[in-house]
N, C-alpha and C positions, 0 to 999 in steps of 0.2 A: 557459652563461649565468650562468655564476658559484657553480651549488651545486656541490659537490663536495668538497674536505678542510674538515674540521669543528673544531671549540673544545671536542667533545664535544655530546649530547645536552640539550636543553634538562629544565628540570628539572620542567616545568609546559608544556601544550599541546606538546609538545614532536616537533618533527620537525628535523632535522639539516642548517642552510643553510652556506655557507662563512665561513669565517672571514677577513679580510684587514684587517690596517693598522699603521700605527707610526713612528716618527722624526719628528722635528716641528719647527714656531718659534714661539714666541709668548715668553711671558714664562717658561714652565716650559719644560726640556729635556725631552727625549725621545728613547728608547734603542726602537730596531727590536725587536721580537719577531715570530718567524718565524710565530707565525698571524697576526700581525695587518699583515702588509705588504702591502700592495694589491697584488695581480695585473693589469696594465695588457693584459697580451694576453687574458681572461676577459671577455669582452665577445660580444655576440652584434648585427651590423649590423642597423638596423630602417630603416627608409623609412616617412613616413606625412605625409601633408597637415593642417595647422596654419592655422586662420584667427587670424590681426595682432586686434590691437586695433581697427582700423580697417576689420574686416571683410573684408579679404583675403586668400585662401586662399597658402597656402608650402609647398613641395615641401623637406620636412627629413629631411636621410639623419642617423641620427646610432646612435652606438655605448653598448647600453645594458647597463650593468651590472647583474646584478639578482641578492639577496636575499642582499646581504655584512653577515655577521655584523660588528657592530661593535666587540663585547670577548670578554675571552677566556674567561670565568666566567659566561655570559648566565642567567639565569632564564629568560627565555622567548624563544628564536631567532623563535619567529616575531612576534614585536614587537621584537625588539633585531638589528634590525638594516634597512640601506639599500638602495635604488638609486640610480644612478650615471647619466644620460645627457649624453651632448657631443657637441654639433653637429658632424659632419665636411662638412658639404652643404650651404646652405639656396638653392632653386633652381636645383639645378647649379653654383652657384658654391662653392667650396671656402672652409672655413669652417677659421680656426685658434683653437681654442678655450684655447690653451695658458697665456696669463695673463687669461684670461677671467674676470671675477667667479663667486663661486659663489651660486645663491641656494640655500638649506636652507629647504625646503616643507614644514612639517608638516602634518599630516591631524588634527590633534588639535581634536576638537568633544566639548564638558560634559566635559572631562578625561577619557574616555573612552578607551582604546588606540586607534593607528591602525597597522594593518602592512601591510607592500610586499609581504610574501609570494607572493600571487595576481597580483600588477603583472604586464603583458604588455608593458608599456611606458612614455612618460614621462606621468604625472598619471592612475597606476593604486594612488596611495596608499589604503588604504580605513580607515574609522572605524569602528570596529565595536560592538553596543549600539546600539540603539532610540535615536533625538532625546530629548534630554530624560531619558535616565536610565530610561526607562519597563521597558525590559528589559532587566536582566542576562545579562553575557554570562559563562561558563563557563569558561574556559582555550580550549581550540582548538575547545569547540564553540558558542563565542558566534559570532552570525552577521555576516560580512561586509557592507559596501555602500558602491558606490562614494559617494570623497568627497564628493562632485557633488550624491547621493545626498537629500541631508537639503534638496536647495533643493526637488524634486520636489510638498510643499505651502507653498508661497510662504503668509505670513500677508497680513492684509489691509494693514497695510502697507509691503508690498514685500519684508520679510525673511524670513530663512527659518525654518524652525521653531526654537525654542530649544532649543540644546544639540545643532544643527547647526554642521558646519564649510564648508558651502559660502559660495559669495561666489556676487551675484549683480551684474550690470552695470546701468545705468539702464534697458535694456529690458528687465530682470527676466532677461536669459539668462547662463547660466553663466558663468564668470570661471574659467579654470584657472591659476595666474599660473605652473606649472610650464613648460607646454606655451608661454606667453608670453615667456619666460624664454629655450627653447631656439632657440625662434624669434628670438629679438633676437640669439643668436650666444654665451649664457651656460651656464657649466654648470649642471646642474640635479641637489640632489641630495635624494631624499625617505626621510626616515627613520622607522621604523615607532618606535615607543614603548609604555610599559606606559601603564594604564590603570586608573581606581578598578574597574570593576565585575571584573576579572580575579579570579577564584578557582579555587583547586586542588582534588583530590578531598579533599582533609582539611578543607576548609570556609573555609582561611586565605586572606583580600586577598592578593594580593601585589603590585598597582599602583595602591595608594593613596599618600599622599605622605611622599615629594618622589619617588617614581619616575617620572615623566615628565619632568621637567626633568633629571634625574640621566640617563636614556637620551641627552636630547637632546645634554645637555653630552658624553655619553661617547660620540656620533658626530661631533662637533666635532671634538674630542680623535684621533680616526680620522681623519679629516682631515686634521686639521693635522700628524701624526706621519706623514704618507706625504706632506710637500710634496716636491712634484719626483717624485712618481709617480702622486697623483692629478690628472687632469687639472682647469686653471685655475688661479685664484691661491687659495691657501688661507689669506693673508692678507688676503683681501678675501671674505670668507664675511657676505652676507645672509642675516638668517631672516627667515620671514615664518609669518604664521597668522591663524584666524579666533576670534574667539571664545574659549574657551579656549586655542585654540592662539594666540590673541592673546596673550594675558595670558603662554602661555609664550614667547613670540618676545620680547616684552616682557622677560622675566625673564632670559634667554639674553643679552640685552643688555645687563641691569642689573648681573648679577652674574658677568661672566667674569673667569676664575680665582679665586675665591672659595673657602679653604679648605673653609668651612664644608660642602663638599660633597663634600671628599678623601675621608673615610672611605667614602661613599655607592659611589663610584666605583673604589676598589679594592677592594673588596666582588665590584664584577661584571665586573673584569681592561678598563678603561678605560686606555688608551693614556695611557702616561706624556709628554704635552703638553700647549698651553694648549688652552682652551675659554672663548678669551674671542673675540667676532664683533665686523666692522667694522663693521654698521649693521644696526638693527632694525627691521620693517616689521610694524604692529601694526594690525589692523582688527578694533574693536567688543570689545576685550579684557576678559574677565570677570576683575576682578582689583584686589586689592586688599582679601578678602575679609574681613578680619578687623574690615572698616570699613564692609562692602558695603550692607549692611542700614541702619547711620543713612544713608549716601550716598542711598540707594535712596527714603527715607520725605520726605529733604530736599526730592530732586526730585520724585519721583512721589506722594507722599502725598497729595493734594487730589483724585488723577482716581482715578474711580471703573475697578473690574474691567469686565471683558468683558461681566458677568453686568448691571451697574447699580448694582451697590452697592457701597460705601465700603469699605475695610480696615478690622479693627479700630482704630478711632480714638484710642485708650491709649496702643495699643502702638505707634502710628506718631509720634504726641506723642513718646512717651519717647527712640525712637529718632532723632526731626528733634533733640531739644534735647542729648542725646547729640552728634551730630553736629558741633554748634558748636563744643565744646572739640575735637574731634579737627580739626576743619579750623585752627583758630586755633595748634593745635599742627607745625599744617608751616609759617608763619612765609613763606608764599610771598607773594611781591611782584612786582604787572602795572605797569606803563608806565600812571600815569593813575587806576591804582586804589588806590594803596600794597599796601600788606599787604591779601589776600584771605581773607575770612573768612565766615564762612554769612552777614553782613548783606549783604555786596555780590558774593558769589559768583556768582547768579542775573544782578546788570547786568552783572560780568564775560562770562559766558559770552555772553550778548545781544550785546555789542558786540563780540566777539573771534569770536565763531565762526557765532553764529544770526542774526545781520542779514548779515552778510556772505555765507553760506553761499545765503540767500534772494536776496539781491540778485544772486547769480552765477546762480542757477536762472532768476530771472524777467528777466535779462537776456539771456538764451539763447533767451527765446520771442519767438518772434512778437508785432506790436503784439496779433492779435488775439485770440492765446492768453492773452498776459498779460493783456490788459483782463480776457477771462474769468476768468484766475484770480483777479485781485482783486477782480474782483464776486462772488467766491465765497468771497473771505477778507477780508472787510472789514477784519479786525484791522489787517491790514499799510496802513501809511502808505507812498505810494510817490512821492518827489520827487526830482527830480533826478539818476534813474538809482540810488537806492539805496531801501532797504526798513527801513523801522522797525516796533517794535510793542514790548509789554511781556514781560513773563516768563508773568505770568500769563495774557496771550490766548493766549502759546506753549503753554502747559500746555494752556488748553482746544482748542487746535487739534490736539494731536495726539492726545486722547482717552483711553483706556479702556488702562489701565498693564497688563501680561504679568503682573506675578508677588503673592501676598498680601503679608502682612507677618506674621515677618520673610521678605523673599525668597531671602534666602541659607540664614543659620540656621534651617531651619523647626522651629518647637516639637514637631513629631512627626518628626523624622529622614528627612522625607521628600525631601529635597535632592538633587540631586547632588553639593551641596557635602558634605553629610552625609557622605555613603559617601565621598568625596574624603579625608577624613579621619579616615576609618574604619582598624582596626587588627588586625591578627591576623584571629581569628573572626568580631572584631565589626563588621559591616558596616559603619555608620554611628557618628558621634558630634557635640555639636557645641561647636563652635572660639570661639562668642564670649561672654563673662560673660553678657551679656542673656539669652541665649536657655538657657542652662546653666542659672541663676536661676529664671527665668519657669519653669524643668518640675521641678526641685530646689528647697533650700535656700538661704536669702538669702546663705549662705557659702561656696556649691560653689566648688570650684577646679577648673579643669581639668587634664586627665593632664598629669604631669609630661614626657613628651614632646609635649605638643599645642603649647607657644611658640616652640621651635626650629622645628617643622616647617612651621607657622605663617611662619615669618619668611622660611622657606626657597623658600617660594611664592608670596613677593612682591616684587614688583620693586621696591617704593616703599622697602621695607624697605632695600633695597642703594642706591638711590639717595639717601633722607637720611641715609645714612653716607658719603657723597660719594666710591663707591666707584672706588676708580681704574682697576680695570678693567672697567669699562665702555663700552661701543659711543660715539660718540662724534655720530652720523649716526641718525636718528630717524626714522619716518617711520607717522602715528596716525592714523588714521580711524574715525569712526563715522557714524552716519543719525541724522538728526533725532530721528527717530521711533523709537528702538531704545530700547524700555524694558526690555529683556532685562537693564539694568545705567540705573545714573546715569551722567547726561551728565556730572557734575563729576568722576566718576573717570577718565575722558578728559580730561576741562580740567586735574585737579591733578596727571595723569602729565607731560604736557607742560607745564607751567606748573615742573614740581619740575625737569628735565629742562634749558627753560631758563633757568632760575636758576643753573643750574652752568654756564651758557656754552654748554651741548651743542646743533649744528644740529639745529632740530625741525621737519619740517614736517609741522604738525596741523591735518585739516581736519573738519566736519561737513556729510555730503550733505543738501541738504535735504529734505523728504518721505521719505526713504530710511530700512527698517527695516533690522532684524539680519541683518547676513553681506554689507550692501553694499559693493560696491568700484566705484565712479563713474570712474574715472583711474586703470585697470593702462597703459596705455600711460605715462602720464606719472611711473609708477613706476618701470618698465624705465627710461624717459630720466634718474629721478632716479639710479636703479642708477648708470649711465655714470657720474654727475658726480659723487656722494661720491667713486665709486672711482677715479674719473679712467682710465679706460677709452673708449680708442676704438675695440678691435676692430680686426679682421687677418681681411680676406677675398682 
């Protein structure tokens, strides 16, 4: 099943998987190294039943590769490295998978490690670490769960716990978009990555950042250096992810083949190829972090906690008026708005994503259902088959915001994001002047590697440098209701996105918390069409 000759022993959590891949196309060449060539006869035939998007169950034989090291220098094998499945069968009918798009699945929730290790088969990617950061996990004895895993307490509404990577559908049931994927006739490939809470016996991080995106690019890079032995097209490589693994899918997008991560990458013997993707598929993306906290105070500052009561009100002042100059600073312009900016960001989103988003829900009901719901939501104006209301009845409709203030930088290092950018020893640190200030001196500076690393784990970073290799095909979503982040760092990814020309398609579910995915079906269909793929049965 693919373990067997090795890259050597991992150096942390370390047990001994296979190593395969090399030769490649994109914009960098690529020279074969004999561990890293893909084994195409290592595969172990699986059979197993797959319900469609549409709730019909599929009879899928398919050939699953599991637990290929993806470089040749790994830190930890049991996070650096993939599996591999491609449809050979779906309902007896013979399936040719051979220039079939790829989708890249990661498992990655609250930047957290995810690894294939324990996978028995396809969409056995697992996150590993408590939701939310709550427990640390150890090298190889932090504890597993499947990805699926973190939707198990659904919040009140509809999302999944924060700092969860599952996806949930509109009737709140699981969404595997791997198992979706191979069902549609795509290869499917899911790749394990490091992770902030990852520590060795000497006390040191060792998947805090940029190593999560540095794994993901350096399974790309595997990839694309074994086109013509990995099965599919490995020019047509989608990522996809929830949550953080949004934000990475997002980033995977933003910045392929970007120097700025060469050194990162032969560091842990990554395959000399590109690691640039042909389209990115981003849901509820935590991201943008250096900015997260004004974003977060803009939108959600007025609605009170879980508990009833207000955020510190100073701090959320200082952070909303913060804000301004950083939005006015990306210079973005909507069709109808000019230039968007914190005064009219709020009606942009209204008219572009939250009426629209509403009027697609309550057109989908019933006369008798929708009468109900508007007699339940007064706010909304409902004429002529569409939905109106303000920004502000939005805010109070959806109630009682997920996180304090600041949400990201928390003044006591209590973050996820904290330990995200934590360092050697030090567990946690934090990344933004505000929050550095507010616990220091009015002249702290931060460590002289926190700006590169910083830049390196953000996709907006590479996108207003109008980077050119970048994904070209977009594809955003979040839930009305998902306070887990601001709504406008979803609206200024794709609004910055198309401003360079790049197809976006961005929507917002409505009533829909954190980890929703409302339309995997009409992802798979969008799949075909960027990549212009119709498939060979």
């Amino acid at each position: 099943m693919g373990i067997g000759a090795t890259a050597g022993v991992a150096a942390a959590g370390g047990f001994a998987l296979s190593a395969q891949a090399s030769g490649g196309s994109g914009t960098k060449t690529s020279n074969a190294s004999g561990a890293l060539v893909f084994d195409k006869d290592a595969y172990t035939e699986l059979t197993t039943t797959i319900t469609d998007a549409a709730g019909d169950d599929h009879e899928v034989k398919y050939h699953f590769y599991k637990a290929i090291t993806y470089v040749t220098k790994p830190v930890d094998e049991k996070y650096q490295s993939l599996n591999i499945s491609v449809p050979v069968a779906i309902d007896g009918r013979t399936v040719d998978a051979t220039g079939a798009p790829i989708l890249l699945a990661n498992a990655v929730g609250g930047y957290m490690p995810s690894s294939v290790a324990d996978a028995t088969g396809v969409g056995g990617a697992a996150m590993t670490g408590a939701p939310g950061g709550a427990t640390d996990g150890a090298g190889a004895g932090a504890s597993a769960a499947p990805s699926a895993s973190a939707s198990s307490s659904a919040s009140a509404s509809g999302g999944v716990q924060s700092g969860g990577n599952a996806m949930l559908d509109g009737r709140g049931e699981m969404v595997d978009l791997g198992k979706l994927a191979l069902v549609t006739g795509y290869v499917v490939v899911e790749p394990g990555a490091r992770g902030r809470t990852l520590v060795d016996s000497s006390g040191t991080y060792y998947g805090t950042a940029p190593a999560a995106i540095v794994d993901l690019k350096a399974a790309v890079r595997y990839l694309r250096a074994n086109k013509g032995r990995v099965p599919g097209n490995t020019d047509r490589i989608v990522s996809s992810g929830t949550s953080a693994g949004g934000a990475l899918s997002a980033l995977l997008g933003a910045s392929g083949d970007s120097p700025l991560y060469d050194a990162y990458l032969k560091e842990i013997g990554a395959a000399d190829a590109s690691d640039a993707i042909f389209a990115s598929g981003d849901w509820c993306p935590i991201t943008d972090l250096e900015h997260a906290d004004m974003a977060y105070e803009w939108n959600w500052g007025a609605n009170e906690l879980s508990s009833g009561s207000l955020v510190d009100q100073a701090v959320s002042k200082e952070l909303t008026t913060a804000f301004a100059d950083y939005q006015a600073s990306l210079k973005l312009r909507a069709k109808g708005f000019g230039t968007v900016t914190a005064r009219n960001l709020d009606a942009y989103l209204v008219r572009t994503y939250l009426e629209p988003s509403a009027t697609k829900y309550l057109a989908a009901l019933s006369d008798t259902a929708r009468a109900a719901y508007l007699a339940a939501n007064t706010f909304i104006t409902w004429s002529g088959g569409r939905a109106a209301f303000s920004w502000t009845d939005f805010l109070t409709h959806v109630g009682a915001r997920k996180k304090d203030a600041p949400a990201f930088d928390a003044f006591d290092l209590s973050s996820g994001e904290n330990n995200l950018f934590g360092t050697g020893t030090t567990k946690a640190r934090h990344f933004t002047l505000y929050s550095l200030r507010h616990e220091g001196s009015t002249g702290a500076r931060p460590a002289g590697d926190l700006p590169a690393k910083i830049d390196l784990m953000n996709p907006m970073y590479f996108i207003g440098k109008h980077h050119p290799g970048r994904s070209k095909h977009w594809w955003i979503r979040v839930g009305t209701k998902d306070s887990d982040t601001s709504l406008s760092v979803v609206g200024n990814l794709a609004l910055s996105l198309e401003n360079l020309g790049d197809d976006v398609d961005a929507f917002m579910y409505w009533d829909a918390g954190h980890g929703s995915n409302e339309d995997p079906a009409d992802f798979m269909a969008w799949i075909a069409r960027v990549t212009g793929y119709r498939g060979k049965k």
